[in-house]
N, C-alpha and C positions, 0 to 999 in steps of 0.2 A: 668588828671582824669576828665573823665562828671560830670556837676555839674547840679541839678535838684533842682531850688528853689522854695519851696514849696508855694509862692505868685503868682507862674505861674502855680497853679494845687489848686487856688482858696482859699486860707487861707488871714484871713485878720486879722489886730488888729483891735480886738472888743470883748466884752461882753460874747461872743456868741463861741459854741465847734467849734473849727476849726481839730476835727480827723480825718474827711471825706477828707479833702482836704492833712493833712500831710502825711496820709495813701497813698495817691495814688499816693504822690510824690516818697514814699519808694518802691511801688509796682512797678512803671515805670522804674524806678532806679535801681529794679532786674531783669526788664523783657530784658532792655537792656545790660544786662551782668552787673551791677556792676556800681560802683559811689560814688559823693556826692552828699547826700540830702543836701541843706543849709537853714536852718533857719537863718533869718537876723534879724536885730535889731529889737526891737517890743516886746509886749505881746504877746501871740498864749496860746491861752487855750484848751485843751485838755483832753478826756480822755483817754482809752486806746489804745497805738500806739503798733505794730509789727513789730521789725525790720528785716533782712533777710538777707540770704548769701552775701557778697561782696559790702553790703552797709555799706558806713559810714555815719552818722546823725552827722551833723558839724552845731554847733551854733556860730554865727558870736559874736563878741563886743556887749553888749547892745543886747542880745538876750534873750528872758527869756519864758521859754515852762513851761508853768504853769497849773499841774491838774486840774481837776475839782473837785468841792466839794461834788458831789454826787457819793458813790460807786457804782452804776448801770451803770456808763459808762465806765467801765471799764473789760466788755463784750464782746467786740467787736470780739477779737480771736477765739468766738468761731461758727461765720459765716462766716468764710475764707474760701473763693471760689480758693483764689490762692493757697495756700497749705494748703487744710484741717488739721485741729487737730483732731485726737482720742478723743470723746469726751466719753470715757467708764466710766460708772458708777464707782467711786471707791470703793471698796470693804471697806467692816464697821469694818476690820480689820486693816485698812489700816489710819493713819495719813492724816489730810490734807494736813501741810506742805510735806508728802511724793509720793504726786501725783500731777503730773506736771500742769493737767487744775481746780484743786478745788479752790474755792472760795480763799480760801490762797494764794493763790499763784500770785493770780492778779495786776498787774503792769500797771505802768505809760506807761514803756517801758518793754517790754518781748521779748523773741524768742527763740524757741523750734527746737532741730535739725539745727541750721543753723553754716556757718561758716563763717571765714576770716569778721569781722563784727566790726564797731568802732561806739562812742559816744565820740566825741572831739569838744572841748569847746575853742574859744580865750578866754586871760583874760576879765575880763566883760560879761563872759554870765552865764547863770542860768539856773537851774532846781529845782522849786517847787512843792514839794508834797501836800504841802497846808494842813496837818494834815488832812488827807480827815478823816472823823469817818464813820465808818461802823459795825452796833451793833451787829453783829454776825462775826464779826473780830479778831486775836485774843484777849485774853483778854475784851470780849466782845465791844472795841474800834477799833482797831487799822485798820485801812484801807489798802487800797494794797502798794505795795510793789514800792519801786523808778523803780528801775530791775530788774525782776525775767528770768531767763536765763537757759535751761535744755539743756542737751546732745547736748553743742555746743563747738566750739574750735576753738582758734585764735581769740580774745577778746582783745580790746584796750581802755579803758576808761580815757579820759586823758582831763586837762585842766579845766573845769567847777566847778560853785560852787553849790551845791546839800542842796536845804534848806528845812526839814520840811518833811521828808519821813515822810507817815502814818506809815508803819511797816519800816521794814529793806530799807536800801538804796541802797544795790547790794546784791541779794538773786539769788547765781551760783550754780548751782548743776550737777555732774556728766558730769564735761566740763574739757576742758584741754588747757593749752596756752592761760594764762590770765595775763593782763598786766594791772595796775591801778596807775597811775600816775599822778601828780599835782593835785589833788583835795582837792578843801575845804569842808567839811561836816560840815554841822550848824544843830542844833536841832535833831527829828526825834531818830530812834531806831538806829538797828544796822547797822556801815558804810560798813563793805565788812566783807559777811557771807557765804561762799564757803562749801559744802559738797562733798563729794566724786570726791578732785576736782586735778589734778595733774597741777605743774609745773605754781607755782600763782606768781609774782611780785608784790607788792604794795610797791611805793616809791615816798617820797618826796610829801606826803600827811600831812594836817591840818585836826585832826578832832579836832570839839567842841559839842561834841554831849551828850545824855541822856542816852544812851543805849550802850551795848560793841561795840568796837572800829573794832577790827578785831576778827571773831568769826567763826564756825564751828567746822566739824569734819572729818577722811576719808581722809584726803589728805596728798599730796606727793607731796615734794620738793616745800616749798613755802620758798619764803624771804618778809619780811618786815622792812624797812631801810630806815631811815633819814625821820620819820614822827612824829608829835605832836598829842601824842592819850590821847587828853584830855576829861573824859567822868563821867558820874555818875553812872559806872556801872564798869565793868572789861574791862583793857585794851587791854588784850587779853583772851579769853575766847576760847579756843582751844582744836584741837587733830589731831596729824596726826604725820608724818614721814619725817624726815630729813626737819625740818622747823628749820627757824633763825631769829630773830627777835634783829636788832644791830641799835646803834645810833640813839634811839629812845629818848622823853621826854614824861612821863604824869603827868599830874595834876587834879586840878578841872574842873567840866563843867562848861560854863555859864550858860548851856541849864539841866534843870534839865529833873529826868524819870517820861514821865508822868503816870506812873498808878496807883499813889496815887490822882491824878488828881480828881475831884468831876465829874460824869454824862455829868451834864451840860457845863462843862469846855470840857471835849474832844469834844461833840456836836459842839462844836463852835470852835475847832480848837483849844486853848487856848496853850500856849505853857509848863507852871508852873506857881506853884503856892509855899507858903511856908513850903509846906506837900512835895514837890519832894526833890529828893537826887539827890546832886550835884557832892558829892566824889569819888573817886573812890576806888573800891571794896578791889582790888588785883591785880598787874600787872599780873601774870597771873594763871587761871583759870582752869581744866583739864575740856574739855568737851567731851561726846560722850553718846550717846543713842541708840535707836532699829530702827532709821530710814534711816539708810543704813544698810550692813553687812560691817565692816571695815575690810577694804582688809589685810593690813598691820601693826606689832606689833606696838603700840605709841610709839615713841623712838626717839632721837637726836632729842633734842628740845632744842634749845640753845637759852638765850637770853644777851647778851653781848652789852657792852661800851653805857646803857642806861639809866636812869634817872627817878624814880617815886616817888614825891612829895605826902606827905597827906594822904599818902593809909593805908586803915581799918587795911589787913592782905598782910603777906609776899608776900602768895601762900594758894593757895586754891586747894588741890585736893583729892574729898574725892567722895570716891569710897569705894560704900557699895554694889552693883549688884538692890538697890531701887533707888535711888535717880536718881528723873525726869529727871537731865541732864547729870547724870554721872553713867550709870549700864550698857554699854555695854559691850567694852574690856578696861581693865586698861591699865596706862599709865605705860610704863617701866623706863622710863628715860629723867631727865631733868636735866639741866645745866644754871645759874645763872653765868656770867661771868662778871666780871670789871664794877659794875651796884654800883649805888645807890638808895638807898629807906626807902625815909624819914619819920617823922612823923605816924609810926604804932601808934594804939591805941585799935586794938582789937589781939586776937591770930589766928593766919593761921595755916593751915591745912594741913599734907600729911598721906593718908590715902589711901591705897591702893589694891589690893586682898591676901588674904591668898595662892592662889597658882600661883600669878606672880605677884611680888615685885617691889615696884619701889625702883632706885637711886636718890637720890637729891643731887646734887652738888653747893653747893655755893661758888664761886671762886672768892676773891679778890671782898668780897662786903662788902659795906657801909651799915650798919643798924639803922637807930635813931628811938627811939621811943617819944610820942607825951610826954609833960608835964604830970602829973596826973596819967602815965599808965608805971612806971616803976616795979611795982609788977606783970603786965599780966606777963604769961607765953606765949614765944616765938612764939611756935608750938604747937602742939597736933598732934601724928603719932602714925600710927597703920600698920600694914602688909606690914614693908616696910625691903628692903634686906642691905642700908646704907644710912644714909642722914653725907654729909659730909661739915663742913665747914674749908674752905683753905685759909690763908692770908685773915681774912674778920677780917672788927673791927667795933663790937655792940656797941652801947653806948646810954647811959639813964637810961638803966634797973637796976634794984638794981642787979638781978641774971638773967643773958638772958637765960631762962630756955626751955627745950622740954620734954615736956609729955611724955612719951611711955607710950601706951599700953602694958597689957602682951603679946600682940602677933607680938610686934617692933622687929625691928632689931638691927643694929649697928650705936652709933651716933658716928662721927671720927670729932676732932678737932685738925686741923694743923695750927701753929703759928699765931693762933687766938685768939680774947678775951675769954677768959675762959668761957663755958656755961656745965651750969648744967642738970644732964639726972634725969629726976625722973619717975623711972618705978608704974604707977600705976594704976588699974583696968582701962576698956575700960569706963566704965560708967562714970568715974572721966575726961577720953579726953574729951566725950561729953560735960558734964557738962563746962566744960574749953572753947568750942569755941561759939561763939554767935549763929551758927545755929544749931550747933550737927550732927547727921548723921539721918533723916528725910524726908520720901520715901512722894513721892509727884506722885499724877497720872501726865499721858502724856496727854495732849489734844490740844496741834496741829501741 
């Protein structure tokens, strides 16, 4: 492979943006048909870079490609002489995270339309997002994005440690053949956030992060295996079709969520404080909203031989056709396999549409609830077709109880701890889970 190192196309360690110089190592690198860009040991400060068909960006041992801390440089894509972007107004109907060149979407590393394309890291190298703040980001903080990545395929992200994304740390959308391997993710938001994305890997990843772990919606056939999705938010926060999710572990963050963070604290980068949330939410989450059209019904969603320490609620999937992250298509079916999941302390949720139900299958799990909280009630479910528990054994609860709503379905317990069903008005599940079912606008 040709290799193109970016100190021979004028980047130096210093103070000062070296984008000018790695840009045109990437640019040289495609004009030649394909290669390695190499970054070598050093500092390289940068704003926003463009990667391109058949280039792989290879950071050497002791290499560290460090943002910049002002979001205005992080513009740069959109003067590309090599292969122009559409820079069409977006429509005021239209999301920002749902158009590919808007302010949102802006990245350390991006690329739009390209293929056969890698970011591989020896041990010892690094990628800082540097908490860049940008006050019209979302949540009025949060600055661009580690990766932002549209309508590409054959993606390899393998090897490096990713510290401090301003928003998300790999933000894929409408890509296919993605591969995400050995990475460590420290601070920052969400680690690998895929929309409408088919045929995803992520394996043999560390996260310790603030924000969910593996998140999205829209996609087909992903695996996620043999990784630590330690985070202060959901570990998996999801939707899509024939996804599997095995030999996993989560727990606490060290890295708390910043957006209880004070003004002045995100301004400065500031990581947490004693106002952020360290725990984790839910292993996992149902997500889906109005910012793709989802191709395919939510179904075969397995998560097996996996391990979640401390967590708030069971399962969280509450689907009202309001609610900010979950009114698009409901989710039909999920499966809880040979897991455990310790330390509840608040009730989880399965809540789904009145005219496409979901199944909940819990098989051969382990349920402990926290000291203090052996009176909660289990669940709260509503518009669901069977939630089943198989060989699982609850323990802590006075009575391991599930709500139904009057518009439940069938709760089925096979040679399991005994749990009680109490069908009782919808207003009464609400009342029962700490968020309720609570429609929230979309804004980004």
């Amino acid at each position: 492979m040709k290799e193109f190192n970016i100190c021979d196309y004028g980047a130096r360690v210093c103070d000062e943006l070296q984008t000018e110089a790695i840009q045109k190592a990437i640019d040289t690198c495609f004009q030649a048909g394909g290669g390695r860009v190499v970054i070598p040991c050093g500092v390289f400060l940068t704003g926003g870079v463009r990667i391109r068909s058949n280039v792989e960006l290879y950071l050497q041992s002791g290499a560290i490609l460090k943002g910049s801390r002002n979001w205005q440089d992080y513009f740069g894509f959109t003067e590309d002489k090599l292969e122009p972007v559409d820079m069409a107004e977006k429509p005021q109907d239209i999301c920002a995270s749902a158009w590919p060149t808007s302010r949102w979407c802006n990245a350390l590393i991006r690329a739009i339309d390209a293929h056969n394309f890698a970011v591989i890291g020896e041990k010892g190298s690094y990628i800082d997002g540097v908490n860049c703040y940008d006050p019209l980001g979302e949540q009025k903080f949060r600055g661009p994005h580690g990766m932002s990545f549209w309508r590409c395929k054959d993606i390899r992200l393998e090897g490096y440690t990713f510290m401090h994304s301003a928003n998300w740390f790999h933000a894929i959308f409408q890509s296919q053949n993605i591969t995400v391997r050995n990475i460590t993710f420290l601070g920052g938001h969400d680690g690998v956030d895929v929309r409408t994305c088919d045929n995803v890997l992520v394996e043999n990843c560390s996260f310790n992060i603030g924000d969910d772990c593996i998140a999205g919606f829209d996609n087909h056939n992903v695996v996620v295996r043999n990784c630590i999705l330690n985070t202060g938010c959901h570990a998996v926060r999801f939707g899509g079709n024939n996804v599997l999710i095995e030999n996993c572990t989560s727990g606490d963050s060290g890295f708390g969520h910043r957006r209880s963070l004070p003004d002045e604290a995100k301004k400065n980068g500031l990581l947490t404080d004693k106002t952020s949330r360290h725990v984790v939410q839910a292993p996992f989450n149902y997500y889906c909203d109005f910012r793709a059209e989802i191709r395919r019904p939510a179904e075969n969603i397995t998560i097996r031989n996996s391990t979640f320490t401390n967590c708030c609620e069971l399962i969280r999937v509450e689907f009202d056709g309001h609610h900010q992250w979950c009114c698009n298509r409901p989710l039909r079916q999920i499966t809880y396999e040979n897991c455990s999941v310790e330390g509840l302390y608040q009730t989880g949720m399965i809540w789904s549409d009145e005219n496409e139900r979901i199944t909940c299958h819990f098989k051969g799990v382990h349920i402990t609830c926290r000291e203090g909280c052996e009176a909660l009630p289990l669940i709260v479910a509503g518009n669901f077709d069977r939630i089943i528990f198989e060989d699982c054994v609850i323990e802590g609860y006075t009575e391991p109880t599930v709500l139904v709503g009057t518009d439940g379905g069938e709760v089925e317990v096979i040679r399991s701890t005994p749990v009680s069903v109490k069908r009782v008005s919808i207003e009464e599940c609400h009342e029962a889970h700490p968020h309720g079912l609570v429609p929230h606008p979309l804004n980004v």
